[in-house]
Phi, psi and omega in degrees: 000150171288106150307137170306178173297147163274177184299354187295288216307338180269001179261335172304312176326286174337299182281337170294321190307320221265345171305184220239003161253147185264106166231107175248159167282134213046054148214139226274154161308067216282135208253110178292160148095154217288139171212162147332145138219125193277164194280160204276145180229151152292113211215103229274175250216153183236175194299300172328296156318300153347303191282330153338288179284353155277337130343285174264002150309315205281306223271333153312309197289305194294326149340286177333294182294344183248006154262338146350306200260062158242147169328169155283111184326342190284007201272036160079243198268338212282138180307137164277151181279157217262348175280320187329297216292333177289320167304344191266334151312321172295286241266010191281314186298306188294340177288327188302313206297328218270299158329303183295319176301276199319326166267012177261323242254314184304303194301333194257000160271327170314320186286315180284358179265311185310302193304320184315309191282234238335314194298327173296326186271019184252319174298311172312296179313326200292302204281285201274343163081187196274147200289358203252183192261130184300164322309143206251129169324142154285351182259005148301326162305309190290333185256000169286274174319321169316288187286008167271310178295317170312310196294332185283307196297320208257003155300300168350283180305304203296332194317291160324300174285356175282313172302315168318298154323308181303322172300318194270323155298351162262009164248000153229059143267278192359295179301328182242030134290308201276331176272339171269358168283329194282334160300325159303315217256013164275342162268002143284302187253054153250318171298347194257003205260149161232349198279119204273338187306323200259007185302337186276306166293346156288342189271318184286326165314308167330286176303349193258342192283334169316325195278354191251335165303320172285282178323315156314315157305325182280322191275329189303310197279353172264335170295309181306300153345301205283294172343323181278234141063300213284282191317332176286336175248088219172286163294335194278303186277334171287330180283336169294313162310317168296307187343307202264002200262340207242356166275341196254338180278321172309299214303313204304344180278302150314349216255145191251143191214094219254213197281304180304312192296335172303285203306324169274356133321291154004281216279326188270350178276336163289331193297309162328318201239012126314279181331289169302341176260350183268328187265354161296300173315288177333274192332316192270349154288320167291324131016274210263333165284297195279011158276336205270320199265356184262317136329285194306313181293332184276334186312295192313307171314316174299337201260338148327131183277319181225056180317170201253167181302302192321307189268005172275335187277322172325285161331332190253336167306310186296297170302340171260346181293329163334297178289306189311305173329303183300299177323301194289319172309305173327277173294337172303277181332318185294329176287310131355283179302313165339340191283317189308286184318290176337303188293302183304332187268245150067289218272313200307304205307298214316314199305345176264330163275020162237049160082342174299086168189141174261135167297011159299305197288335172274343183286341207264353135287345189269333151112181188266294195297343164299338182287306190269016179290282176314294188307275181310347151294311185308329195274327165334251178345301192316317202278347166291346199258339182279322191287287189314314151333309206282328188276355196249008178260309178290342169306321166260358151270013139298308174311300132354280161317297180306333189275336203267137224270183183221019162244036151234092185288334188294322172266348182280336169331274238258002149312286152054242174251029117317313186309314187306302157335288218266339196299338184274349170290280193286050172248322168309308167298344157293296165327301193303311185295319192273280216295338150306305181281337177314312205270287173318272196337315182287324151318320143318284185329293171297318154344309179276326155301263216297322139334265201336297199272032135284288174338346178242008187279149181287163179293321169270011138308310196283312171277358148283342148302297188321300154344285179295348191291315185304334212266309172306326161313282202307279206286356183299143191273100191274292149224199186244154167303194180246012177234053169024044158281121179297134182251078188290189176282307191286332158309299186313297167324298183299305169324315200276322187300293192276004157269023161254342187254345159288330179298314177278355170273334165275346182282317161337276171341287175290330181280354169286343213272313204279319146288329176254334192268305171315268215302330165282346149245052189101326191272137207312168189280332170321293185286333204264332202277310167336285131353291170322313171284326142295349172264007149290312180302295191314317192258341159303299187307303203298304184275000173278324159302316189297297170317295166325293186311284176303014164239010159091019175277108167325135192263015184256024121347283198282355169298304190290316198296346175306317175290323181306308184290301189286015123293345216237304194284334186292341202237278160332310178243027152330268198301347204248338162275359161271315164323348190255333178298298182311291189312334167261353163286315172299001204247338184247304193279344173038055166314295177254107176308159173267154199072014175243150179291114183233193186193110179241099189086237168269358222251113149283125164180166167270129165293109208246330192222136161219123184219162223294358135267315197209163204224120146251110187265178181219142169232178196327334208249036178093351178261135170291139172214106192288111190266147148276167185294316167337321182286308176282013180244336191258002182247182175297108184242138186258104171250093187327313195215061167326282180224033131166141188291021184234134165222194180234155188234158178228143174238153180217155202217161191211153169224153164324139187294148194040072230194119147305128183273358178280330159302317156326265186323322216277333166279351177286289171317278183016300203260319179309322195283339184282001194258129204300352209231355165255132193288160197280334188225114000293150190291140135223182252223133174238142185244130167276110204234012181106132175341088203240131162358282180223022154243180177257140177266128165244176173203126181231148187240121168237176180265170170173156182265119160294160173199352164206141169290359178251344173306283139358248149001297212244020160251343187273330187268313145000274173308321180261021175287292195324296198289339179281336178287326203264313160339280166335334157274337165273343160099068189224094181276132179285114197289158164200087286289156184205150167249150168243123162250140217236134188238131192255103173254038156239027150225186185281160195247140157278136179220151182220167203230052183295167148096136165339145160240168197315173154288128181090012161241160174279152175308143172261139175249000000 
């Protein structure tokens, strides 16, 4: 049997459809898209053409021959048969492909004729400057820019179908990769065939996968067409963007923007809003007609017993016409307000182009339009999410319309004019979107202008924007009091400078107050650092009121936050009002000192710091440890050097059993009394301290002025330096733990063996 088409053909289908010439058979080609178009010339035929058009002779002529060889219409019901029809289909298609390549061929000389003329008028413009007359209208400026943005946006797009051709030209090389693999191996196996039955239907494979392989090939060279054609009009809109890009820079030199051109501006933002007040009026007459007819229809529904589909569809017609109505007055007004803006950036541009402006005013313009910029993106939004309602509203009554039967005419009436009802709501709502971008855009314009003449601003320009941006920061309103006194930025800022500059004039203050004036009239350093630290506190509050008071914060504020702060200590500052309570007892009573050694708990350290919260020790090994006060006023605490820095220490030693211990002692003192850091008064003393597991136990105690717990330490490692050297010359052994096991061998030792033993061995008994 004859293989089906393969899947090449329906992706070959695909790509003829989506090409960009409109081509039928017996008909001239017709050519989509906005172009140049230069005058027709006689123009002699080029090789390509030439091979084309011998091309599609041949493929007419086999044509000819593979319909020839179709049946006669007359053979009643019976099918033509499918290889004939198919082969007449490859050369139909292919003859379509072979058409578009000639009008993709047609199209790209109109394309080298447009770029050729635009590059001539561009080469003009470069010698002779633009046809209109110096001094050049600012509004001939204006629509000179107009049409440079439309030109960047439809560059845009074309960007996009050159890509798209290029995609759609690599996806049918694919398609003729595929079809020409599939032809080698249909001519593999017709050379490979031995079988004479199957020679015919391999032959007829041959030919058709050839024929779909040539069409495939036909499509490669018309994408490839189309891919050129896309990149010429590509350059064609870009040499049209200089054109106007390099006119609009001519004209920008020259350009005049007199009174009158302001005044027809004007006249046309009035004219506008005529326009707009006149389609108000409409609304509100019709308006108030469809309240009237959407009343009579809910009456009648309410009053219905078994209202009917019509009048329930009447109603849902009445009410959306209804609805639209509100809307549309709705944005009409806004659009109104829209003119206001309009009019004022109008008046702004002129005043910047004939220079009547201050940079204060361009900065407090530039903005106001970022502002209304931003406001008109939002209506941007609204009106895209209404249009999209509008069309997914219209979408089910269309559906609606297609479920309704066509002998109930009465609902398809008022489906209808639902349909009508939206098509003109979102028509409205188009309109309203070209008078909205109309609107950005001008506001966009001054923007870009007012960039422009900043780019040329003095250095003492410069410092005057700036200036005002800092003096508009500084004045900005965070909130307000309850006697509608403004809480600026530049208060908040003054308020915060001068409560850091009261903190350092009360700590200045107190610590002169606590060192120098107290202690001169007596009073202990405990109690003066005590003291000292209420003055500190005290002139901080003083100077935080102060602070307060000049940036205008009412101080009747602190009536609520006072009950709040005396709720906060009854529940919340429990702890942190005892830590404080506690810091002035230690600062006025002074158990503990800074420098002094203490011991709390397992907590060993020196005191470095003591403040009105927490005690910071250092302990032996270099770490800081933040004590709250509390801890040291409510527990037991060990204070080394209270009332006087000298303590005693102990080194403790075991010697071998029968070892003298009068020798033992006599070396212990020995080595204490010789060490430059132990003191000679109180003496010290070795002690026999007991009978030990596997020593004799010693002990030796000297005196020393403390002053670090590593100090300590490493006069006790001193020491037992010594005493193992002195040991050592005396044959004096240092005990250390040991068992003596004593085995009664005057009978034989019993031994057992517990726990499974391996396999394939005996137990030991």
């Amino acid at each position: 049997m004859v293989r089906s088409i393969p899947a090449a053909i329906a992706s070959l289908t695909a790509v003829l459809a989506a090409a960009p010439w409109a081509v039928c058979l017996g008909e001239a080609p017709v050519v989509a898209g906005p172009l140049l178009v230069a005058a027709e010339q006689t123009v002699a035929p080029t090789p390509e053409e030439q091979t084309l058009a011998e091309e599609r002779q041949e493929v007419a002529e086999r044509l000819r021959v593979a319909q020839r060889s179709l049946p006669e219409p007359d053979t009643g019901d019976q099918q033509t048969p499918e290889p004939t029809s198919r082969e007449v289909e490859l050369l139909k298609q292919k003859d379509l492909v072979l058409q578009q390549r000639e009008a993709a061929e047609q199209f790209k000389k109109e394309l080298e004729e447009s770029r050729a003329e635009v590059q001539r008028q561009l080469d003009n413009l470069r010698q002779n400057g633009p046809d209109a007359e110096k001094p050049y209208s600012f509004l001939y400026l204006e629509s000179l820019n107009d049409s440079l943005a439309a030109e960047h946006d439809r560059l845009k797009s074309r960007e996009a179908a050159t890509q798209a051709s290029k995609e759609s030209h690599e996806r049918a090389k694919t398609v003729a990769e595929d079809a020409a693999k599939e032809r080698r191996r249909a001519a593999e196996r017709v050379k490979t065939n031995e079988d004479g039955t199957e020679a015919g239907e391999l032959a007829l494979e041959l030919k058709y996968a050839t024929l779909e392989s040539e069409l495939a090939a036909a499509v490669v060279e018309l994408r490839r067409l189309d891919v050129e054609n896309e990149k010429y009009i590509e350059q064609t809109k870009k040499l049209e963007a200089q054109l106007l890009e390099e006119t609009v820079a001519i004209v920008e030199q020259d350009v005049n923007f007199s009174s009158v051109d302001l005044q027809k501006q004007l006249v046309e933002l009035d004219q506008l809003k005529k326009e707009i007040n006149s389609e108000l009026e409409t609304n509100e007459a019709g308006r108030r007609y469809l309240d009237e007819q959407w009343s009579t229809a809910r009456r009648r529904l309410d009053e219905a017993a078994d209202p009917s589909g019509a009048l329930r569809a009447e109603v849902e017609a009445r009410e959306q016409a209804r609805s639209l109505r509100t809307e549309e007055k709705q944005m009409l007004s806004d659009q109104l307000q829209w003119l206001v803006p309009m009019r004022q950036t109008w008046n702004r541009r002129y005043r910047i182009a004939t220079g009547d402006y201050t940079t204060t005013e361009l900065t407090d313009w530039e903005d106001n339009a970022e502002s209304l910029v931003d406001e008109l993106s939002y209506e941007r939004k609204l009106i895209d999410a209404r249009i999209d309602e509008l069309r997914s509203s219209l979408a089910a009554v269309d559906r609606r319309m297609k479920d309704t039967s066509e002998d109930d005419a009465q609902v398809r009436r008022w489906l209808r004019d639902q349909q009508r009802t939206l098509r003109a709501g979102i028509e409205f709502y188009n309109d309203s979107y070209i008078r909205l971008d109309a609107a950005t855009r001008l506001h966009e314009k001054l923007l870009l202008e007012i960039e422009r003449r900043s780019s040329h601003f003095s250095f003492g320009q410069w410092v005057s924007v700036y200036w005002q941006k800092i003096g508009d920061i500084w004045s900005y309103e965070l909130t307000s009091t309850r006697d509608d006194n403004p809480i600026t930025v530049g208060k908040v800022v003054l308020g915060a400078l001068l409560l850091v500059l009261g903190f350092a004039i009360s700590k200045r203050l107190s610590r002169f107050f606590g060192r120098r004036v107290l202690p001169r009239l007596g009073v202990q350093e405990g109690a003066a650092h005590a003291l000292g630290s209420l003055t500190f506190y005290a002139l901080v509050c003083c100077a935080t009121l102060v602070a307060l008071r000049l940036v205008n914060v009412p101080l009747t504020l602190f009536t609520f936050l006072g009950g709040a702060i005396a709720i906060g200590v009854g529940f919340g500052s429990q702890r942190p009002i005892n830590n404080f309570l506690s810091g002035l007892i230690l600062l006025t009573e002074r158990p503990v000192r800074v420098g002094d050694m203490i011991q709390l708990g397992d907590l060993n350290g020196i005191v470095e710091s003591i403040g009105t919260r927490s005690t910071r020790l250092r302990t032996e090994t270099n770490l800081e440890v933040i004590v709250p006060n509390s801890a040291l006023v409510e527990n037991n605490v060990s204070n080394w050097t209270l009332s006087d820095p000298t303590i005693r220490s102990v080194v403790k030693v075991g010697v071998q059993y029968g070892t003298p211990t009068d020798k033992v002692i006599e070396i212990l003192e020995s080595v204490a009394e010789q060490h430059i850091r132990v003191l000679d008064a109180p003496e010290p003393f070795a002690w026999f301290t007991g009978f030990g597991d596997n020593a004799l136990e010693f002990e030796l105690h000297f005196y020393l002025v403390f002053r670090s717990l590593t100090e300590q330490k490493r006069i006790q490692s001193e020491l037992r330096l010594e005493i193992e050297r002195r040991f050592r010359e005396a044959h004096i052994v240092v005990a250390f733990p040991q068992r003596d096991v004593h085995l009664d061998t005057t009978k034989p030792l019993q031994i057992h063996v517990t726990g499974d033993a391996p396999s394939g061995k005996r137990k030991a008994a």
